[in-house]
N, CA, C and O of each residue as an XYZ file, in Angstrom:
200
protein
N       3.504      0.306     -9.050
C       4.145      0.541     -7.768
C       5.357      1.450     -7.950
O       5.635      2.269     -7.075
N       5.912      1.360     -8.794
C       7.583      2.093     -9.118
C       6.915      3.817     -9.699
O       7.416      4.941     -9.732
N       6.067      3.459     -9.943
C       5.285      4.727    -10.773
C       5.103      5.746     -9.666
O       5.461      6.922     -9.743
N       4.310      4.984     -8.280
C       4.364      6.007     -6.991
C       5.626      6.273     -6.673
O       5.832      7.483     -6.587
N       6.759      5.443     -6.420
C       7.986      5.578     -5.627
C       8.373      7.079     -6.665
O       8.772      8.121     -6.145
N       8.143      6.906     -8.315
C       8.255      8.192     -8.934
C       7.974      9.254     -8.808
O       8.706     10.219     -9.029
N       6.424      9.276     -8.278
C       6.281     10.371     -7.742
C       6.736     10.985     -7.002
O       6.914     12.203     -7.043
N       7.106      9.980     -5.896
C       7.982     10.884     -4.264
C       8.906     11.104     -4.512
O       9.398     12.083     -3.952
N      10.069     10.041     -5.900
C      11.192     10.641     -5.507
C      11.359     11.618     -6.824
O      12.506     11.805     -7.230
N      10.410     12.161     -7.411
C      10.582     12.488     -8.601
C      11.538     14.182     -8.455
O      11.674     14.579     -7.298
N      12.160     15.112     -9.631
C      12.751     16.350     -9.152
C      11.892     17.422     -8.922
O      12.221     18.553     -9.279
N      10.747     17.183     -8.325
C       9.532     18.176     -7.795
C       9.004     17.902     -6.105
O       7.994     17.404     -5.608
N       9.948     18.358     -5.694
C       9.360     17.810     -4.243
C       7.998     18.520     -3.369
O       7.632     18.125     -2.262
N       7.269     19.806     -4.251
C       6.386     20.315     -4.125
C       4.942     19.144     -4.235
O       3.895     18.944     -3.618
N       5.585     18.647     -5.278
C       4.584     17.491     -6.196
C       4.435     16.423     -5.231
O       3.273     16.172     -4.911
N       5.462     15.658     -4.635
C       5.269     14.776     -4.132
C       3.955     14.788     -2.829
O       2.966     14.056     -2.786
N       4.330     15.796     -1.923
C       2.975     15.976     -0.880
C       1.819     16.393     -1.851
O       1.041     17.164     -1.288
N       1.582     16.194     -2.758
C       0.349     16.650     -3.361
C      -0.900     15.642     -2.195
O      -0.457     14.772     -1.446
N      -2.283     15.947     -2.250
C      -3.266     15.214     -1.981
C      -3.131     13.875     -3.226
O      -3.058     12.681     -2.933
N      -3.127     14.276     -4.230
C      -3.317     13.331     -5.591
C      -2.110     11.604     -5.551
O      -2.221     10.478     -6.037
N      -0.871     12.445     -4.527
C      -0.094     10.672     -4.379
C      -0.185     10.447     -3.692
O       0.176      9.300     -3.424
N      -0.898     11.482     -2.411
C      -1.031     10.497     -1.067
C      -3.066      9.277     -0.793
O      -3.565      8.380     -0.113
N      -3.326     10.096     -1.761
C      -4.338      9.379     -1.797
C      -4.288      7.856     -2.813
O      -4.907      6.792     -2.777
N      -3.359      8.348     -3.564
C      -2.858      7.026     -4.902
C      -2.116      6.051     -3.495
O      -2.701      5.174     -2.860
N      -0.759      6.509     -3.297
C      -0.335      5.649     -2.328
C      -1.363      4.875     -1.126
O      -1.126      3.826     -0.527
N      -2.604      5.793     -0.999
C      -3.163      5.406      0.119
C      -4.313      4.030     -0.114
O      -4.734      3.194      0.687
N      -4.559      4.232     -1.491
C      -5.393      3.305     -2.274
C      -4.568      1.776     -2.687
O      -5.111      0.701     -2.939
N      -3.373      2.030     -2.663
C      -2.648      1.289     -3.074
C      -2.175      0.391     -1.546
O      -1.785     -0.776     -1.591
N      -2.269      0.978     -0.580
C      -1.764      0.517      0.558
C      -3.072     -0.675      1.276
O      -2.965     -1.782      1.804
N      -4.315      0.259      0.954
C      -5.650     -0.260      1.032
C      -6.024     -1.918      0.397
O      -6.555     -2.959      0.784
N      -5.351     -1.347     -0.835
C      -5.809     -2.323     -1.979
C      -5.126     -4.080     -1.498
O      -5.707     -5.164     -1.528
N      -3.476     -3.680     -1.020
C      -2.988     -4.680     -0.789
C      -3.239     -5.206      0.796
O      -3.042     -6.402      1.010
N      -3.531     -4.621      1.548
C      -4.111     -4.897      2.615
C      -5.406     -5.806      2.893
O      -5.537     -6.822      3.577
N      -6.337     -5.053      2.094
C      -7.883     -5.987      2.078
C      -7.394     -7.727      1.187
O      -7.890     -8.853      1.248
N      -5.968     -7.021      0.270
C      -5.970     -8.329     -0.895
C      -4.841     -9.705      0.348
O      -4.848    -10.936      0.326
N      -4.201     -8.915      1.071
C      -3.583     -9.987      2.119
C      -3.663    -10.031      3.447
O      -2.713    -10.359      4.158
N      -4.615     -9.758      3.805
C      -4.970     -9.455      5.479
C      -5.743    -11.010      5.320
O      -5.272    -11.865      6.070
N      -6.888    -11.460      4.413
C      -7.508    -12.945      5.092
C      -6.544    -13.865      4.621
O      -6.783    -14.983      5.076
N      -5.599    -13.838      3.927
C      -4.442    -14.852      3.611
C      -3.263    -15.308      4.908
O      -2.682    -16.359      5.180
N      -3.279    -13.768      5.575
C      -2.626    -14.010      6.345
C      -3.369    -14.543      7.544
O      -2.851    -15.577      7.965
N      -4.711    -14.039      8.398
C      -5.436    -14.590      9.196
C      -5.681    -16.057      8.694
O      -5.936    -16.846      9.603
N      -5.654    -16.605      7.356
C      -6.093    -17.631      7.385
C      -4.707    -18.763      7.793
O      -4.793    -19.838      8.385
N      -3.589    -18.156      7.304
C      -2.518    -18.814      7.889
C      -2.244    -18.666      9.199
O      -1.536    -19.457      9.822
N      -2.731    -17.748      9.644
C      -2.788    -17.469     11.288
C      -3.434    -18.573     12.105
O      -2.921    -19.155     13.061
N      -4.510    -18.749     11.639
C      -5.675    -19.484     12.001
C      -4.975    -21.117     11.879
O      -5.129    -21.880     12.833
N      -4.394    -21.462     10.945
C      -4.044    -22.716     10.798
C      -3.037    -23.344     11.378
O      -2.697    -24.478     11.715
N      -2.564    -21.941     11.389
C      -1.054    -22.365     12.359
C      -1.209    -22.403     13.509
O      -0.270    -22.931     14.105
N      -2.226    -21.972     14.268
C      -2.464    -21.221     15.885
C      -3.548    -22.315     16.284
O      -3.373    -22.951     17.324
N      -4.718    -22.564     15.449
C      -5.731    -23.112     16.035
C      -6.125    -24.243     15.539
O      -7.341    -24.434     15.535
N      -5.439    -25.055     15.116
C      -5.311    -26.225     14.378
C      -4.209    -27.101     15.005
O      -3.928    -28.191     14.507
């Protein structure tokens, strides 16, 4: 995670809009999403409809 924030804030600001970190960041955004989206519906669910 600190490795992307490197990229953006790294002293190449050409680099940072590359396709190559926005697709890393974008995988990474993905990744934690699919990994806490039913954790959270499931606490949703328990709290709401229970």
């Amino acid at each position: 995670m600190s490795c992307i924030m490197l990229l953006y804030l790294g002293p190449r600001p050409k680099r940072s809009i590359s396709p190559n970190g926005f697709w890393v960041s974008m995988m990474v955004l993905g990744t934690l999403y699919t990994k806490y989206l039913p954790v959270f519906i499931k606490g949703f669910h328990l709290r709401y409809f229970l």
